[in-house]
N, C-alpha and C positions, 0 to 999 in steps of 0.2 A: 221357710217358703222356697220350694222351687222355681229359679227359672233359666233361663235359656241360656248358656251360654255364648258370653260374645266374643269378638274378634281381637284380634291386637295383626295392622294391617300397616306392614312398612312399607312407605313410600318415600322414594330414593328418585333422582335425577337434577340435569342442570336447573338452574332460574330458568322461571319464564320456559316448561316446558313441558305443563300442564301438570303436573305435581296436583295443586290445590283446584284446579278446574276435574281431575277425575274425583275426587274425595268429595267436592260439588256437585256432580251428577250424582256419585255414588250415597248420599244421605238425602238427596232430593225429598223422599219419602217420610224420613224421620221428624218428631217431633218433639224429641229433647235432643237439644246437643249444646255440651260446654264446651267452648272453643278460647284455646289462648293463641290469641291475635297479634301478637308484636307487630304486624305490621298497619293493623285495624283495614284490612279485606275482610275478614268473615262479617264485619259489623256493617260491612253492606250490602250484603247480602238480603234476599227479600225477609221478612219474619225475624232477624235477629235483634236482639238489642244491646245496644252498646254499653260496656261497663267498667267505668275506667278505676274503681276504687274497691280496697279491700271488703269495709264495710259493705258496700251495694254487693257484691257479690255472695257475700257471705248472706246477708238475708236473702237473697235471691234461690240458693239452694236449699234453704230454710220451709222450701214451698214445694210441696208435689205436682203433678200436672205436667201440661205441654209450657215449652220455652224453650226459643234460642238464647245462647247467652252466650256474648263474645266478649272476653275479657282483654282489653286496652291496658296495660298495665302502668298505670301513671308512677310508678314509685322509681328512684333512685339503683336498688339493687335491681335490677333482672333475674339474678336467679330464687332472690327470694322469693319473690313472684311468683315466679312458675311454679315455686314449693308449694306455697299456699292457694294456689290456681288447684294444681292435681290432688290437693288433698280436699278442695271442696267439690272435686271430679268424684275423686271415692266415694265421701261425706253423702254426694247427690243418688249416687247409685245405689247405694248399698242402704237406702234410708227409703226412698223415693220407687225405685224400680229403675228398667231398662234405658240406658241412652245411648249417647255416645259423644265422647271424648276427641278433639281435637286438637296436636299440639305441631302446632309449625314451627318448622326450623330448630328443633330439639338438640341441635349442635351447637347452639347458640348459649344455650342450659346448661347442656350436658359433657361428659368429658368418656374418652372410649371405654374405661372401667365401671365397675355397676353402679347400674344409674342410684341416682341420688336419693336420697329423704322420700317425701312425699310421691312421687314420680314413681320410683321405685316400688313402692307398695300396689300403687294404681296399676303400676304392668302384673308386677306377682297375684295383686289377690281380685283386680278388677272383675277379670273376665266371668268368674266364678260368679259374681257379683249382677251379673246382664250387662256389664259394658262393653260395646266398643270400640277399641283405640285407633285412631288413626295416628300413627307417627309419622314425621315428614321433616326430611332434612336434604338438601342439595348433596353431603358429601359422611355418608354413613361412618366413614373410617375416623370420622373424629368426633361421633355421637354414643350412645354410651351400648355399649353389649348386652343388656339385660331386654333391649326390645328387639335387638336382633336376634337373641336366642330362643326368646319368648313366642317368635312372633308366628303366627298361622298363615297370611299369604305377603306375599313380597308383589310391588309396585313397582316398575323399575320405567322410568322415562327417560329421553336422551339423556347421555351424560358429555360433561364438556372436557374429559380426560380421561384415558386410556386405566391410568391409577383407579378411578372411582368405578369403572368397567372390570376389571381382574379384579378387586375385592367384592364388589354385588355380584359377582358371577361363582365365585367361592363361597359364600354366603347362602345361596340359590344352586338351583341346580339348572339355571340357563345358562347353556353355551354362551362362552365370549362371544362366539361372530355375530349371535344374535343380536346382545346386548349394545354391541358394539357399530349395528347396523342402524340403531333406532337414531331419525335425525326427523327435525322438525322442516318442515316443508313451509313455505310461504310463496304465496301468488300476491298478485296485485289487490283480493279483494278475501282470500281465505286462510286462514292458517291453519295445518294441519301438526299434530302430537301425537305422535306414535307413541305404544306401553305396550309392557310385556308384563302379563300377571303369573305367580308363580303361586301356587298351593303345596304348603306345606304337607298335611296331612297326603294329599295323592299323587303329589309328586307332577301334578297336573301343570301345563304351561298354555299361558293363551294369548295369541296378540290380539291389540285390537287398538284404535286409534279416537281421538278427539279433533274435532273441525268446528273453527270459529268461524265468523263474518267480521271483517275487520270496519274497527267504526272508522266511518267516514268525517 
């Protein structure tokens, strides 16, 4: 069966600097997406449902159709987890059809050498597969290389050190001053997130920004 190929879309920047808010506009549309959640945000999101156990997960991808599915991961190891998280990523795509894959904070997982077990497969054979990945880590230099070399566009939102700015910038082909420019703005009632998207294939660069209403 032919179908489309998807993305593998690294997103890099400090906390809290719209990282997971552009990845939430950016899927607005879709209607699968497996998301591993260590912090349980995707599971509040509108439409998702929260899944804190191997089992429920596992039959949960056992099922074709629409579903959000944000995985809480109640277990002990963490990185077990995310093993058997990304391989019911694969499991789901490659059985089911098109989704897409969310994994937050993958430095948490991961170590800068190629990525791991399950994880590792889902970057190599996903895309092929109709998935796509969104990776997302505060500090790429100590997440694993197999999504950074893998990956088709780059994300790059503030970052909180000059270090994580000269390695996304090697990485990418955006100028430091760029990268190095992007700060999050706050007023008394809005907050604004700048990002710089980078396309692999065209070598394309594009800014563009994110603006909250801050609750009252």
């Amino acid at each position: 069966m032919q179908t489309e190929d998807g993305r593998l879309v690294v997103v890099s920047g400090a906390s809290r600097n719209g990282k997971s808010a552009y990845v939430v506009k950016d899927v607005r549309k879709v209607k699968r997406i497996i998301a591993w959640d260590p912090e349980d945000q995707w599971s509040k999101q509108p439409g998702f449902r929260r899944i804190t156990t191997r089992k429920e997960l596992f039959e949960a991808v056992q099922k074709g159709g629409a579903a959000k599915l944000a995985y809480v991961a109640s277990g002990t190891n963490i990185k077990q987890e995310f093993d058997f998280w990304a391989g019911c990523a694969l499991f789901w795509g490659r059985y089911f059809g098109a989704c897409v894959a969310i994994g937050e904070e993958v430095a948490d997982v991961t170590t800068p050498s190629k990525a791991p077990g399950n994880w590792g497969m889902l970057l190599r054979r996903g895309l092929k597969r109709g998935i796509t990945i969104y990776a997302l880590s505060q500090r790429w230099a100590e997440a694993d290389k197999t999504a950074i070399g893998n990956a088709t566009e780059f994300v790059c939102c503030a970052f909180s050190n000059d270090d994580d700015v000269v390695y996304m910038a090697r990485k990418t082909r955006i100028p430091v001053d760029q990268l190095a420019a992007l700060r999050k703005v706050e007023t008394a009632t809005t907050i604004t997130c700048p990002f710089i998207r980078y396309e692999v294939s065209t070598s394309k660069i594009e800014h563009g920004k994110l603006s909250f209403t801050k609750k009252r």
